[in-house]
Each structure stands twice: as structure tokens, then as C-alpha cells.
N, C-alpha and C positions, 0 to 999 in steps of 0.2 A: 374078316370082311375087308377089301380093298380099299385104301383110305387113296382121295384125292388130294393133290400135294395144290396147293394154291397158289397162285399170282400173290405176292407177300408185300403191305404198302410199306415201302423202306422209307419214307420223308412224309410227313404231315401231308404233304401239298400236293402227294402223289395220287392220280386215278387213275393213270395207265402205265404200262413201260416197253420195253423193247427186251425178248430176252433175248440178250446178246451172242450166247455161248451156250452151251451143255458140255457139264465136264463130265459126265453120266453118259452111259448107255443104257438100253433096255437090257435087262437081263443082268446089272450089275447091283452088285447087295452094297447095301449103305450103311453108316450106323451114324447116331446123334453126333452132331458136330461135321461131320461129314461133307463138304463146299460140292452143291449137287450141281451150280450153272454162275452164270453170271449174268446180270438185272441192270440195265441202263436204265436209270429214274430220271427224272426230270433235272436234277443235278449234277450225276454221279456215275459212274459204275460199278456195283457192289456185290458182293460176293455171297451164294442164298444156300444157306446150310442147310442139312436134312433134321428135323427134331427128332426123329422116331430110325428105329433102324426094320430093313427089308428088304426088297426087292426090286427094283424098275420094271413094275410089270408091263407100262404103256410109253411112253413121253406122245402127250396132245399135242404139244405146241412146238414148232420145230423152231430152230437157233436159227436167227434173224429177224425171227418175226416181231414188227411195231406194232405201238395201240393194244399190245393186252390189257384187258381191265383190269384191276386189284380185285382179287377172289374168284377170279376166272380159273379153273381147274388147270394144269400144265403138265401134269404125269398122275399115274395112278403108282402108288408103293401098295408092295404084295407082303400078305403076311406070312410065315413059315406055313409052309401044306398048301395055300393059293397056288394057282396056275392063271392065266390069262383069260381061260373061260369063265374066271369066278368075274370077270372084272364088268360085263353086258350088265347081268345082273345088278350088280352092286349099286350101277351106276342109276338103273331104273326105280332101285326101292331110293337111292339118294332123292331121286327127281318126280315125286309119285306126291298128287298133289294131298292135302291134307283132310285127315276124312270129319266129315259135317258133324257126328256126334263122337260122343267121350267114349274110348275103347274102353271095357272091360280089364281088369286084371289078367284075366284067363287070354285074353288075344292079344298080351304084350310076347308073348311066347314065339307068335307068329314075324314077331320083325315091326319095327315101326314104320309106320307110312311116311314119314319125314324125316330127314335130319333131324336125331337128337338130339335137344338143350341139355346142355351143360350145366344139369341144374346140382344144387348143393347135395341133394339123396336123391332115390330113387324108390320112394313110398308108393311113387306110382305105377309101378309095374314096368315102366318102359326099359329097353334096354338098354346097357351099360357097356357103353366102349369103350377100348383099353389096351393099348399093345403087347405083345406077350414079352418084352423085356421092364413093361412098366406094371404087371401084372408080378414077374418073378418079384420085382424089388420090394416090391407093395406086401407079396406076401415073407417075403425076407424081412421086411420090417413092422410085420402086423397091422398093417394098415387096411382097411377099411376103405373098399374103392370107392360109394358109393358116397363116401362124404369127403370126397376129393372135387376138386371142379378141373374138367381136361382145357387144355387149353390149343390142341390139335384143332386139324380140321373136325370141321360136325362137332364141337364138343368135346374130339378124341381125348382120351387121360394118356399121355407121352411121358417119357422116361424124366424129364425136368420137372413134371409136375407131381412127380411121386418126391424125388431128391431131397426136395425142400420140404416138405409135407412129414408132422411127427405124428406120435402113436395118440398122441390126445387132443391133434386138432380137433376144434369143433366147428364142423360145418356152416357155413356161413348162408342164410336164406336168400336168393337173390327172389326178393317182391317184381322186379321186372326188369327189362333189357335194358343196360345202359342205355345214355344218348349216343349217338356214333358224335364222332369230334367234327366240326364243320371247315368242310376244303374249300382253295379256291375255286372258284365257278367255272365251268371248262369255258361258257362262252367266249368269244368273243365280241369287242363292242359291239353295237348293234351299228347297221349300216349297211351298207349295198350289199349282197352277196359278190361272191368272186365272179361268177359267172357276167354277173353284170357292170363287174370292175373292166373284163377283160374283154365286154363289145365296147367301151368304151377305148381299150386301147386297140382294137382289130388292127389297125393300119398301122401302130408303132411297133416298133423292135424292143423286144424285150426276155429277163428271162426267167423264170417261175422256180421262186425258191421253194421249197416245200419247209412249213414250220415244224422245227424236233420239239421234243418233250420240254427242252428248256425254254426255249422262245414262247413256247403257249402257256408255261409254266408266268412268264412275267408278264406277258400282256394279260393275262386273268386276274391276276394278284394285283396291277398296278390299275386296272382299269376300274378294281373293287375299289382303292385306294381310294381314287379319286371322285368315283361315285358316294363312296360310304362315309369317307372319314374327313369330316370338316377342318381342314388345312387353314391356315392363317401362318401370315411372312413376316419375320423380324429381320431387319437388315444392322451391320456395324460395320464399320472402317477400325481396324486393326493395323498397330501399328508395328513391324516387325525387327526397327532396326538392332533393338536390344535383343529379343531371339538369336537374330545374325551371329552378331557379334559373340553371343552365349553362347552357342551352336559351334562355331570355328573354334572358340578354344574348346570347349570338350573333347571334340572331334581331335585335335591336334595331340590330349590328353590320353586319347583308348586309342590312336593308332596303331600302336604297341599290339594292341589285344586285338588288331582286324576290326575296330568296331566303329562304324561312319552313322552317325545318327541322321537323319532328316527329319525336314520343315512339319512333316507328318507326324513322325512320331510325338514331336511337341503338344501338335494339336491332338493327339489323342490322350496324351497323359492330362493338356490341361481340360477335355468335355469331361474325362473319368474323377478329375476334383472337383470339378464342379459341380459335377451330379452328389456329390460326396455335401461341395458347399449350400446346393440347393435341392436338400431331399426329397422334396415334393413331387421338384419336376423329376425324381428317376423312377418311372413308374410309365408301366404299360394299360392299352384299353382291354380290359375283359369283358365283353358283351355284358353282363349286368352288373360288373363291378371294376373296379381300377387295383392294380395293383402295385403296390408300392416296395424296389427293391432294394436291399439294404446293400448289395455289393454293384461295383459301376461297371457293368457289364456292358462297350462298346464296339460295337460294328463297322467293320468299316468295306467300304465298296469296292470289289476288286475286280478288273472288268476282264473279260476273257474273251475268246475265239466264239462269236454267238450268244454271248450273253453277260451274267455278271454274278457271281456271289459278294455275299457279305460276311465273309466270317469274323466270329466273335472275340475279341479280346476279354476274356473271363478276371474280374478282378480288376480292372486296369489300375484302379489307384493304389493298389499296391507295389506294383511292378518299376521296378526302375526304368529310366528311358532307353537304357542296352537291353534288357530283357525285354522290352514294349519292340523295340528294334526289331530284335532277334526272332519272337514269335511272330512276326508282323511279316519278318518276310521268308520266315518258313510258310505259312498260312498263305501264304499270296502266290509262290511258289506250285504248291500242292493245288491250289485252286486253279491254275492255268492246267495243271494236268488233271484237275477233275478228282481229285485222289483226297477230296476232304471228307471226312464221316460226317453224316447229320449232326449229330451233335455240335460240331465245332461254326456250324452256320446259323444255327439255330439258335431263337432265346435274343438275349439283350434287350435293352430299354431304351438303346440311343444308336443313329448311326451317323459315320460320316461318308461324304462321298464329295470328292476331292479331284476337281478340273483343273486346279491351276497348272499342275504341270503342260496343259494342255492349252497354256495362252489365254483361259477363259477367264474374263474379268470378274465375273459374277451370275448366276443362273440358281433356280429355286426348285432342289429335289423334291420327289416323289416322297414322302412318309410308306415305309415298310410295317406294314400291320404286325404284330399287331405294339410297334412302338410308340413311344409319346411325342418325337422329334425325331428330326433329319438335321444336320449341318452340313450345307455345302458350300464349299469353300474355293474360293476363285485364287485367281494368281499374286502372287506380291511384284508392286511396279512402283516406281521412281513417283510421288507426286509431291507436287508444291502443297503443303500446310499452312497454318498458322498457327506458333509455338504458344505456349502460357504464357509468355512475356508481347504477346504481341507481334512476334517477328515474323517475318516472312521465312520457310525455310524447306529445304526436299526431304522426303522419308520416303521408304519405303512402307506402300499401302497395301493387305490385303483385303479383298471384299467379301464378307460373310456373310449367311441368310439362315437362318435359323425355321426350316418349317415346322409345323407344331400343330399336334392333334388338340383342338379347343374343347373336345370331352374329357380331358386329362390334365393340359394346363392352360390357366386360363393365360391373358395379355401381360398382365403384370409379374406373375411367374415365371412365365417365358422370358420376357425383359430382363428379371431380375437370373437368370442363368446364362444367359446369353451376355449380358455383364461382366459376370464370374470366369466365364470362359475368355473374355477380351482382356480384362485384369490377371488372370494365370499368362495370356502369351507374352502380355507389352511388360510382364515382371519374370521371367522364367528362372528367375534364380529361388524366387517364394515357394517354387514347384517341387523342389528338392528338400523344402524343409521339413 
């Protein structure tokens, strides 16, 4: 039967894409592993392999096209002996609405009125999908199809889901359909429509951006932020002249090695101790519970042409300040050309996002769901002080703001890490021990 090849959600926060490219034709045979197109996601461009091996009996969706949904059909694959006639068919018993009472055994014979579940057996008579290279392997290894769960479209059983699958699994009961994971909300804010944005501006000049997947991608997600997630602002004066001066000799130290540290990477080695020194606060919101992470997994904001990632420093507090360096601006690198995997954006507990290069004295980030804090971090500038001893004298001041999910840490928590962070910069030699 002709299996429909599906719109595949590459990013959590995906519900539609753009497919880019087709490295495929119709009429070209595939096999597992096989890079069938290429899928602009809301972050990314990425590469969509075929699971199953066969034919290009159809391609639906032609190369360019935006807004496909996730699970929207995009090519039909043929199985050996299909031809293209099979595919009207195939497509009508897929799409044949479900019938009112419980079919007999004897007319599971006939084809099922729906998409088959992928259930643990088939006690129930209905039938059993399966492609004929994951059918050889199955019976190359005595396997039992029908206590296999497929993980194809409709249920299909594909060649990876035999691979792993031994001769004494035992089939597992699925009582009922997972929960699907919850994405951001496509809307946007509420408020005027466009239409009535733009009698508003009839008589001015102007010119109509059209928003891509990423831009709708953050104003969804930031808009939830701010609607959903009870923020509260801790602010600190950070003093950086001892960083400075740390900084320049290290630097002067790894020139040798190409290796120039920045003001940055300071601040991310000292949020990753601190989350270390204050465990509580390293911990994310999970809708009915919080989660609390043992390693100091930090983010930080990386702004791009349209938009911006955060990818992830994994570990940071283990990481030396040249390796914190190093990955920091590989990752920043790859993310201005879009060429980061989900994974590497994804997760962490903390992020920072960092204007001072940008002259900005001080301003209070958005909270990235689903983390417990934001730090953002303004400019370091010349100000008049007052010393311990009373004196009057200049330093160099950074202004930091600490935003904070108040279902994760409460005022005092917060305080007490936002602390830890100002104590790791104004001592950075503690940071190394």
C-alpha cells in the first residue's frame, strides 16, 4: 500500500515549514537514511531523510512552498509492484471517515476504514503495516510483527523499528494515546488586525514585511512569556575593574595559542558557578512540576539577520574560560548561518543576553520558557563610587537585571544568586579554583 511521507516537526516549537528544496524526483527509489529534501523550520534548515526504502510515487508539495503544516502529507513512497494507480486509492481508504460500530474480525480482511494504530498486537483483527525490507529483517530475525510498535506514518513498522526490536521483546500495552507535547501558540497578540493597521496608515509610505517562520516563531513564544510567566526584576551594580585587569593578563598569556577571552565569557563561566553555588535557583518551570538540574546548562542570546537564537552552553561550569570562549564562538558563528541542530539551542535552565556591547546601560529581558531566569547585562562605564574606606573614587560599572520566573524562585533565592554571580565577577580569580 502507498505510504504518505509527512511534513516532519524538526523543533518543538515547529507547526509549520517551508520546504525548501527536493533532492528527490518522482520516479527515484530511496532507502532508509537517504536526505529526501530540505525543511526551513522556524530556526533552521535541515536536512529530512527517508525512514523506509521505495519509490517517489507522487511529490504533493512542490520546492518553495511556505506554511506547510507538520503532518501534512508532501510525497507518497511506492512499495515494490505499486505503480501510481495504487496511490487515488490508497489515499481514500487513508482519509475514509471511521465507521460507527465495532468491525467484526472477518471484515478486518477488507482493509481498515482508518489509519491504523500502532497498537502493541493485533488481537484485533485489523491490519498490520509494514514495509517489505522491514518485514525481510523481522523475519531474518524471528520477529513477531505484530508485537512491534511502527513508528512510520499511519503506524507504519520501518526498517529502524525492527533493527532495535529482539526475539523476546515483549510487547508493551499502550492503554491510550500519549499527550501530544504543547507548542507555542501560533497567535499573535491580540489587537487590530492588519487590515486595519494599514487604513490607518492609507496616506503614509511604507513597506510590508512579510513575517518567516522565525519572527512568528518569537513573537508567539515571547508573547506566551509575558502573558504566562510571572516575571519579577532584580537589579546589581557590578564592579569590573578586577575582571579588567584579569582579563588583559590572561589574554596576554594564550596569545601564543590565538586565544582572546571576553567580558562575556567571564559572565557566563561566573551564571554556570553560580547556579552550581545556588542549586535551587538551577531549575526550570514544568507545568505541574519544577525541575531541578544538576549540570549548569547556560544560554546565551545570539542575535541574527531576523531574529535571534540562544544556544546552549552544556556543562558550563566545567569548562575552562578558552573552551567556554571557543564553543561560544563557534555556536554564534553557525547560528548567524542558521546551521545549528535543535539540540544545541534547546534545554538549559539560564540565559543571558548581553547589550552592552551595544552602548546599552541597562534594560530587563524576556524569560525564555520554559527557563527559571534571564540575565541581562548592560555596558561597563567609568562611574564615581564610594570606596570601603569612605573615599570618593572612578570604577568601572556594569548594570545587571536578573529576570526571574516567581513559580521557580522565589525574591530571596533570586537575590541570593544574583549575588553569587556579582561575587564570581568583582573576584574572577575564585573562578578558576
Amino acid at each position: 500500500m502507498p505510504t504518505e511521507i509527512l511534513m516532519p516537526a524538526l523543533s518543538p516549537t515547529m507547526e509549520e515549514g517551508t520546504l525548501a528544496k527536493w533532492l528527490v524526483k518522482e520516479g527515484d527509489t530511496v532507502s532508509s537514511g537517504d536526505v529526501m529534501c530540505e525543511i526551513e523550520t522556524d530556526k533552521a534548515t535541515m536536512e529530512f531523510e527517508a525512514v523506509d526504502e521505495g519509490v517517489i510515487g507522487k511529490i504533493l508539495i512542490a520546492e518553495g512552498t511556505e506554511g506547510v503544516k507538520v503532518n501534512a502529507a508532501i510525497a507518497v513512497l511506492l512499495e515494490d509492484g505499486e505503480s501510481a494507480d495504487d496511490i487515488g486509492t490508497a489515499s481514500a481508504k487513508l482519509s475514509a471517515p471511521a465507521p460507527t460500530t465495532t468491525a467484526a474480525p472477518e471484515t478486518a480482511a477488507e482493509g481498515p476504514k482508518t489509519a491504523p494504530a500502532a497498537t502493541a498486537s493485533k488481537s484485533d483483527g485489523s491490519r498490520l503495516f509494514a514495509s517489505p525490507l522491514a518485514r525481510r529483517i523481522a523475519e531474518q530475525k524471528g520477529l513477531d510483527l505484530a508485537q512491534i510498535k511502527g513508528s512510520g506514518p499511519h503506524g507504519r513498522i520501518v526498517k529502524a523499528d525492527v533493527e532495535g526490536a529482539t526475539q523476546t521483546a515483549a510487547p508493551k500495552a499502550d492503554a491510550a494515546a500519549p499527550p501530544q507535547a504543547s507548542s507555542a501558540p501560533a497567535a499573535m497578540a491580540s489587537g487590530p488586525s492588519s487590515d486595519a493597521i494599514a487604513k490607518m496608515y492609507a496616506d503614509r509610505e511604507y513597506e510590508e514585511v512579510t513575517l518567516n517562520g522565525m519572527r512568528k516563531t518569537i513573537a508567539a513564544r515571547l508573547t506566551e512569556a509575558k502573558q504566562t510567566v510571572p516575571h519579577f526584576y532584580l537589579r546589581r551594580d557590578i564592579q569590573l575593574d578586577a575582571l579588567m585587569a584579569f582579563r588583559a593578563q590572561l589574554n596576554k598569556q594564550l596569545e601564543p595559542r590565538g586565544v582572546k577571552l571576553s567580558v562575556n565569557d567571564f559572565i557566563i563561566k561566573a551564571c554556570a558557578l553560580a547556579l552550581q553555588q545556588v542549586p535551587d535557583a538551577n531549575a526550570v518551570w514544568a507545568g505541574d512540576k519544577v525541575f531541578k538540574l544538576k549540570p549548569s546548562d547556560v544560554a546565551v542570546a545570539v542575535a541574527i539577520e531576523g531574529g535571534l537564537f540562544t544556544p546552549v552552553l552544556k556543562d558550563a561550569e566545567m569548562k575552562s574560560l578558552s573552551a567556554l570562549s571557543a564553543e561560544m564562538k563557534d555556536l554564534a558563528a553557525r547560528a548567524r548561518d542558521r546551521k545549528l541542530a535543535p539540540h544545541e539551542y534547546q534545554g538549559g535552565s539560564f540565559a543571558i543576553s548581553n547589550l552592552g556591547m551595544f552602548g546599552i546601560d541597562n534594560f530587563d529581558a524576556v524569560i525564555n520558557p520554559p527557563h527559571g531566569a534571564i540575565l541581562a547585562v548592560g555596558a561597563g562605564t567609568k562611574k564615581p563610587i564610594v570606596g570601603t574606606d569612605g573615599e570618593l573614587g572612578i570604577a568601572t560599572v556594569m548594570s545587571v537585571t536578573l529576570s526571574v520566573d516567581h513559580r521557580v524562585i522565589d525574591g530571596a533565592l533570586g537575590a541570593e544568586l544574583l549575588n553569587a554571580i556579582k561575587a564570581n565577577l568583582e573576584a574572577p580569580m575564585t573562578m578558576l579554583a
